[in-house]
N, C-alpha and C positions, 0 to 999 in steps of 0.2 A: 113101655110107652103106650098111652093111648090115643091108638089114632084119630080118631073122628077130634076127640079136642084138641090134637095138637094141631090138626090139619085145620078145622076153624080159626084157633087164635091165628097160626098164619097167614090165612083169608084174612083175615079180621084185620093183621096189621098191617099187610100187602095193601087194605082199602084206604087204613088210615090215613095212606098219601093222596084220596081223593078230594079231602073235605078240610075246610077253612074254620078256623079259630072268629072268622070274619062277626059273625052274629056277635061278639066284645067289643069288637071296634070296626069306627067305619072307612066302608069301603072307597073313600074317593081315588080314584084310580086316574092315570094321564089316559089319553084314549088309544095311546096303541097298546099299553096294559089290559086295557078291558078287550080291545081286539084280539089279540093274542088271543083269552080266555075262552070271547063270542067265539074263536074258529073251530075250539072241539066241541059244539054243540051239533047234538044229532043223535045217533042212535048206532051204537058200535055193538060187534059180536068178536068171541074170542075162543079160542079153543088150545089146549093145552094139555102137558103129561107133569103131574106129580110124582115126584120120584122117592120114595122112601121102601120101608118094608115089601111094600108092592108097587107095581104102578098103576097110576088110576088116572082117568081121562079126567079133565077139565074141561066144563062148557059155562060162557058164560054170558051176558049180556049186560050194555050198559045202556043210559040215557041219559044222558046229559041237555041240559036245559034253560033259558034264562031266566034267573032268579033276581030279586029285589037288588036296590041300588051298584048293578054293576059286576051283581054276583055270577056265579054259574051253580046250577044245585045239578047232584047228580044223585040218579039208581040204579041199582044192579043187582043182579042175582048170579050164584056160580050153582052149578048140581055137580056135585063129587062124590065119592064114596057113598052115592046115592041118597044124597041127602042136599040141602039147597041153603046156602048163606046168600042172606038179603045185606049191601052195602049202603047206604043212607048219607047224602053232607050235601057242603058247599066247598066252592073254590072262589075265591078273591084272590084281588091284587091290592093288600093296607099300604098307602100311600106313607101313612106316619109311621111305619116298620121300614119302607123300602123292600116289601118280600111277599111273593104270593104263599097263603095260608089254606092248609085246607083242613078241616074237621068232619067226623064221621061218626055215626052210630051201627052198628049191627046187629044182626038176632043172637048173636053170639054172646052177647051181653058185652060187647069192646066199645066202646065211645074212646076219643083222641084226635090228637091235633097234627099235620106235620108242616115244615116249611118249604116251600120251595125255591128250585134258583131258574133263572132262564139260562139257558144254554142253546147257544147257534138261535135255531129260528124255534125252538122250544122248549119244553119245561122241565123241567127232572124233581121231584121228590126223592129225599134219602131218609129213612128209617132206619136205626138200630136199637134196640129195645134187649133189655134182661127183663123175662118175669117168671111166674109160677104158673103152673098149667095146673089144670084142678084138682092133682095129687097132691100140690106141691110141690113138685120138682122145679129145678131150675131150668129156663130156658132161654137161649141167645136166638133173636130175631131178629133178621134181616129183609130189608125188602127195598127196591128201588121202581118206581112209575115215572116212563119217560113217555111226554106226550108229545107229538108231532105233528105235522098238518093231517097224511093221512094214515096214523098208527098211534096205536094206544100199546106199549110193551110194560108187560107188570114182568117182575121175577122176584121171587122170594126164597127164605131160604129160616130152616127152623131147626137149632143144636141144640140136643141135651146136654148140660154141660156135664153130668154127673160121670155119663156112658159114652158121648158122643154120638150117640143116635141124631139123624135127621130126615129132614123133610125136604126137598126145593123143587120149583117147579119156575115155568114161564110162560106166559101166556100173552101171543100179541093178540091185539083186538086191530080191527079194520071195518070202514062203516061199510 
């Protein structure tokens, strides 16, 4: 297994539940949609254990922001295994989906999209992904971002399917 990659695409797709498909279509939102959105704006920190081969500490930081028509853009950075993934998007509420979207870039070279549902008084992303890590291996990726007034909880989780090697970790954020 390699770590540092498998541990990035992880990151990578753990973020992709931050950011909106939004910039394709527009964002008119009801206004407790966009409420909702406005109330995670700020500036959140996070700290956490990955769990695989070894353990390794998690730190990380977000910023969340108001962005064009309604939007929320958000940034982040994690340093793990001694190295720092930068997360990049937006989150929207598409009125013409009925579903908050979020889309992302990272230095990982990951760009993607996921959906969201509201749930109770906040939001949940769910992720499940198959790919190739830069071997080529098969991999099963999971990840779920559940936002709240004041917590931000990522958790993720990264199988080889070939071996069953993995990776998972959690990380709540609080501003």
């Amino acid at each position: 297994m390699t770590y540092f990659g498998t541990l990035c695409r992880a990151v990578a797709f753990a973020g992709v539940l931050f950011s909106t498909g939004a910039a394709t279509a527009p964002a008119f939102a009801a206004p407790a949609d966009v409420a909702l959105l406005h109330s995670y704006i700020g500036e959140w920190r996070g700290r956490g254990v990955l769990i695989g081969a070894n353990r390794e500490t998690v730190v990380c930081r977000l910023s969340l922001s108001k962005g064009n028509a309604d939007k929320v853009n958000y940034s982040g950075k994690c340093t793990l295994a001694g190295t720092q993934l930068s997360i990049n998007g937006t989150i929207a509420y598409i009125e013409a989906s009925k579903r908050y979207e979020a889309a992302m870039t990272t230095n990982a070279t990951f760009t993607g999209t996921a959906v969201g549902q509201k749930r109770g008084t906040g939001l949940v992303f769910n992720l499940r992904e198959r790919e190739e890590d830069e071997e080529g291996k098969d991999i099963t990726i999971t990840a779920q971002i559940h936002l709240s007034v004041n917590e931000i909880d990522v958790s993720f989780s990264a199988v080889y399917v070939e071996n069953g090697d993995s990776l998972r970790a959690e990380v709540p954020f609080t501003r």
